[in-house]
N, C-alpha and C positions, 0 to 999 in steps of 0.2 A: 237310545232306549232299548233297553231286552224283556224280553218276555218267555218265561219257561215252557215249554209245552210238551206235551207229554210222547211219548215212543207211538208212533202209528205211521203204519205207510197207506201213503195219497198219489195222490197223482198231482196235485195243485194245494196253493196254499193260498187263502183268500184274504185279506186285509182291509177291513171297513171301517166307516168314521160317521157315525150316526151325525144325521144333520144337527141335532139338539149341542151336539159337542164342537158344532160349525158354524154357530150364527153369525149373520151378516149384518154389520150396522148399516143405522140409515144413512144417508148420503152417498158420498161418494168412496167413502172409507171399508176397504174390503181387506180382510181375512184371508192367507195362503197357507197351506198345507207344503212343507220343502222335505223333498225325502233325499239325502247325496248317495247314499246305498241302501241295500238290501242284503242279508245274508241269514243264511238258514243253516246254520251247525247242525250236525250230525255227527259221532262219532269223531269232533274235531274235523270235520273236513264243512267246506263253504259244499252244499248239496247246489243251490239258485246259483251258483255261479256258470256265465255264459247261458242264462236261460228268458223264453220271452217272459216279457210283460204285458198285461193288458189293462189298460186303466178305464173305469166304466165311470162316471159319462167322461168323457172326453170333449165336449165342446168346451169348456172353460182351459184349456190347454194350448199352451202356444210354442211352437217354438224348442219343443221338446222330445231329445232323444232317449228312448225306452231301453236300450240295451247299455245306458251308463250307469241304468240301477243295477244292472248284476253282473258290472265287466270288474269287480274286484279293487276297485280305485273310487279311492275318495272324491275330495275335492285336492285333499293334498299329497296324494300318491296313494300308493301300494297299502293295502288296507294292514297290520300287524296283527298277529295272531296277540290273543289276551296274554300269554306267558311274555311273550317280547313286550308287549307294549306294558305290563304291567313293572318288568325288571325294567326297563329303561325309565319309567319314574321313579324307583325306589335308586337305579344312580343317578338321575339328575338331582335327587331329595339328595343324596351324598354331597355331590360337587355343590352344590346350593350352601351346605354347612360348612364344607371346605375353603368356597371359593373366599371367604374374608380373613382366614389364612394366608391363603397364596398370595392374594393383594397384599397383606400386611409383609410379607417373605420379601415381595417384589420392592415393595415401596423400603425396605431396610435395605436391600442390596443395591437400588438406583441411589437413595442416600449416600450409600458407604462410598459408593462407585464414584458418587459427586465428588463425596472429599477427597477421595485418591485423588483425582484429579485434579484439584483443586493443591493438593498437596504436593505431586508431582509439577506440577505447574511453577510452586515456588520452589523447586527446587530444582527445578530447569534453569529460572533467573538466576538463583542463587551461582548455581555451578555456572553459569553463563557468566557472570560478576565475579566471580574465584578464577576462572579460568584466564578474564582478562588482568584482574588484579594479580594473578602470576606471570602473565606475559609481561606485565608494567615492571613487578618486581625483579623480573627476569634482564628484563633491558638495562634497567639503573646497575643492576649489580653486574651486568658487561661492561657499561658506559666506566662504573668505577674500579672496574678490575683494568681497563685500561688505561683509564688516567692515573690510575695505581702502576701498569707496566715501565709508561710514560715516564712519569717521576721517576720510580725506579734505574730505568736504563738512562736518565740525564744524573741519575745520581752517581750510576757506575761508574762513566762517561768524567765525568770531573775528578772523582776521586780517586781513579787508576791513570787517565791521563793526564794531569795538573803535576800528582805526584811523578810520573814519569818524566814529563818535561822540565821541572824542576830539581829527579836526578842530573838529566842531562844537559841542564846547564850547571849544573856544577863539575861535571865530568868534562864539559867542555873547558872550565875556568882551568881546572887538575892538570889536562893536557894543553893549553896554554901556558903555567907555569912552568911541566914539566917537558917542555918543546925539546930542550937540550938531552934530556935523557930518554935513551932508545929505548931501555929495558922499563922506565915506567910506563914512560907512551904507548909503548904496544900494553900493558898489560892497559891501561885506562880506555884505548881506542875500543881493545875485547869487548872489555864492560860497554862500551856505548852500543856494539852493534848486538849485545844480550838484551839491553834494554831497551834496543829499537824492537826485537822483535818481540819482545815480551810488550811491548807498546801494541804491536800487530793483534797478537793473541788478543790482547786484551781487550782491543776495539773492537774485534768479533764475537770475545765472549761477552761482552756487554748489550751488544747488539741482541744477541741470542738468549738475554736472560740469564748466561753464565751456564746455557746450556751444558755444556761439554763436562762442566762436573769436577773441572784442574782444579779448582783455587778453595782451597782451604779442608785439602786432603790429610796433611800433615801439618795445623795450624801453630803449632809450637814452633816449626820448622820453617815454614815460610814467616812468620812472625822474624825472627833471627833475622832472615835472609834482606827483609825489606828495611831492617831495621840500617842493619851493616850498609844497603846502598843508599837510601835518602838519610840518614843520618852519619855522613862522612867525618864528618870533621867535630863530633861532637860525642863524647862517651857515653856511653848508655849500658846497660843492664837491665837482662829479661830473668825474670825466676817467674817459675809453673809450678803447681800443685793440684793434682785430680786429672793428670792428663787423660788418663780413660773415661774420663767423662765427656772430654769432649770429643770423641769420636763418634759417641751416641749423639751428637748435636743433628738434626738437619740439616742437609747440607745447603740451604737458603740462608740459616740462623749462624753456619759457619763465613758463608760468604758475608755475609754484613758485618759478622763481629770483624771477620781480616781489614775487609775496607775501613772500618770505623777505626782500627787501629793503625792503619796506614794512611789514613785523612788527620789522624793528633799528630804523627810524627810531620807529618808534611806541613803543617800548622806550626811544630817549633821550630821545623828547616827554616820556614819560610820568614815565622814574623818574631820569636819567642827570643832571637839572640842569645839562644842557652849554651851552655858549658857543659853540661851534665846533664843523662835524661835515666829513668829509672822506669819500668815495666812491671808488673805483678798481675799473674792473671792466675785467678785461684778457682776451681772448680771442684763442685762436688754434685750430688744428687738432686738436691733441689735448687741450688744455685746457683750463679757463675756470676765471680765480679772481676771487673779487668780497670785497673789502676796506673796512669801514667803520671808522672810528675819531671817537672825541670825545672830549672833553678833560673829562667830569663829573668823575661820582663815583668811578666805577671797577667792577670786579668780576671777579672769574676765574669764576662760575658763569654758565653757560649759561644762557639761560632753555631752561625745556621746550620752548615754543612753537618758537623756534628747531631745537632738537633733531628736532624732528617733522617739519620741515619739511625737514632733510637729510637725514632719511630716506626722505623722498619721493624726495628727489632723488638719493638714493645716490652723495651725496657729503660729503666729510671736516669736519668744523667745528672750529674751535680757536678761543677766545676766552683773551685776554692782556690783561693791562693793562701800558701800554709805561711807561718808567721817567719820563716826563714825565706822569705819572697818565693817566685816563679808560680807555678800554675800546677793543680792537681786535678785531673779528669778523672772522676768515675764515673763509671758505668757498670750499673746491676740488674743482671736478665734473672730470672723465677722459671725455674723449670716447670711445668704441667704434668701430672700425674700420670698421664700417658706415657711420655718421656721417661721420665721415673721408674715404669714397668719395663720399658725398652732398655734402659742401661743395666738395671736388676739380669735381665736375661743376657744382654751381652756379657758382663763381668762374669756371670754363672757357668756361663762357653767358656770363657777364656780359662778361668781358672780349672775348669774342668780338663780343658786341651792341656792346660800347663801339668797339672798334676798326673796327668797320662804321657 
């Protein structure tokens, strides 16, 4: 409660409460007067502050310190001057209007924060479940690149030594025959200790995946060459066309095509009882087909080995016997447009180097 009062200096300042403004019910039921300060502005300044009190009558009083009415302290502290305590309502009236703002701010960004998390959450499993489903994917495609090497090197393995040992039993039968004559027996014994080591090489480079990179450098050439030793005693004829094509081959797709072609020769040494054998291996930019025929016995079935071997190469086989009997193998590989771009720039060197 305030009460204005006007400019005058006193000495004291008196405060009374007419009895009529104090009555007391009957019974036991009594009426208190509570005062928690006292202050007397002046000029803005508290004047009663730190000063006595004297309260008249005083018997109805218990218990009660007189210098708490003008030590400047409420009940709840340090009394506020009217400018502070008036701004400090007018911001709490602020934050009052604000504050269903800031909740509603808070309660959108604990949302959003949920789903993040929520969203990060499945996408923890998920890459947890990618992660492993790549490890699985990862093992299988080891697991079959090695039963892939596996094959491979039992493929090499047959069809470089089978043929080798089947030279050299016929190089053995040669120099049996020609036991009495000095000048063929050495030239036939040479040939056996070529083909022993070329036996050597060979089971190394098999072993190694054909690491070392010899066979089928010059395929027109070794072609010829194996032709002439496993196909002794029987005539044969190679014609080539797009030789420059095949030097653009990989050198994986050159290794399989030589072996594929020295696995049919070794195939009519062996079972075909031919007279005559015939080669055509025609090459160009998108394709390469390689053609054997003899005139034996005949067959429409595959050998396996064969088979194996165009699936190496993942390319087409057809075996036919033509209407003048014996056996005709084809085989037709598809170049890949990558390949394609590779020979374009090879051929574009070469002719360039030639023309300079």
């Amino acid at each position: 409660m305030e009460w204005p009062v006007s400019d005058i200096d006193c000495r004291y300042i008196r405060i009374s409460v007419p009895k009529d403004a104090w009555p007391l019910d009957a019974g036991n039921n009594q009426r208190y007067i509570s005062l928690a300060e006292i202050e007397i502005i002046s000029e803005g300044r508290n004047v009663a502050k730190g000063k006595a009190v004297t309260i008249y009558p005083n018997k109805r009083i218990r218990n009660f310190n007189k210098l708490s009415l003008t030590d400047g302290l409420n009940h709840f502290g340090t009394i506020l001057p009217t400018r502070d305590w008036m701004e400090q309502l007018a911001r709490r009236h602020d934050l009052q209007v604000e504050r269903p703002f800031v909740a509603a701010e808070l309660n959108r960004k604990y949302a959003r924060q949920k789903a993040n998390l929520t969203r990060m959450s499945w996408l923890t499993i998920l890459l947890t479940a990618g992660i492993a489903f790549a490890l699985l994917i990862g093992r299988l495609l080891q697991m079959r690149a090695v039963l892939k090497t596996r094959e491979r090197i039992a493929a090499n393995l047959h069809d470089e030594l089978s043929a080798n040992l089947h030279a050299l039993a016929l190089l053995g039968e040669m120099a049996k025959n020609n036991i009495r004559t000095p000048s063929k027996l050495e030239e036939i014994v040479e040939r056996i200790q070529n083909l022993t080591k070329s036996s050597r090489n060979a089971t190394r480079h098999c072993t190694n995946m054909l690491k070392a990179n010899t066979i089928g450098e010059d395929l027109p050439k070794e072609m010829r060459y194996i032709a002439d030793r496993l196909l002794v005693n029987i005539r044969h004829q190679l014609s080539f066309e797009g030789q420059d094509h095949l030097q653009q081959l990989p050198q994986r797709t050159r290794n399989d095509l030589f072996l594929f072609y020295k696995e049919c020769l070794t195939n009519i040494a062996r079972h075909a009882e031919a007279e005559e054998c015939h080669t055509c291996l025609i090459a160009s930019a998108s394709r390469i087909q390689l053609t054997v025929t003899d005139d034996g016995l005949g067959t429409k079935d595959t050998p396996a080995s064969l088979k194996r071997r165009a699936r190496f190469l993942r390319a087409q086989l057809q075996c036919e016997r033509p209407e003048n009997g014996g056996t005709r193998i084809t085989l037709k590989l598809k170049i890949g447009w990558r390949q394609r771009i590779r020979q374009l720039s090879f051929l574009r060197k070469r002719h360039s180097s030639i023309a300079s």
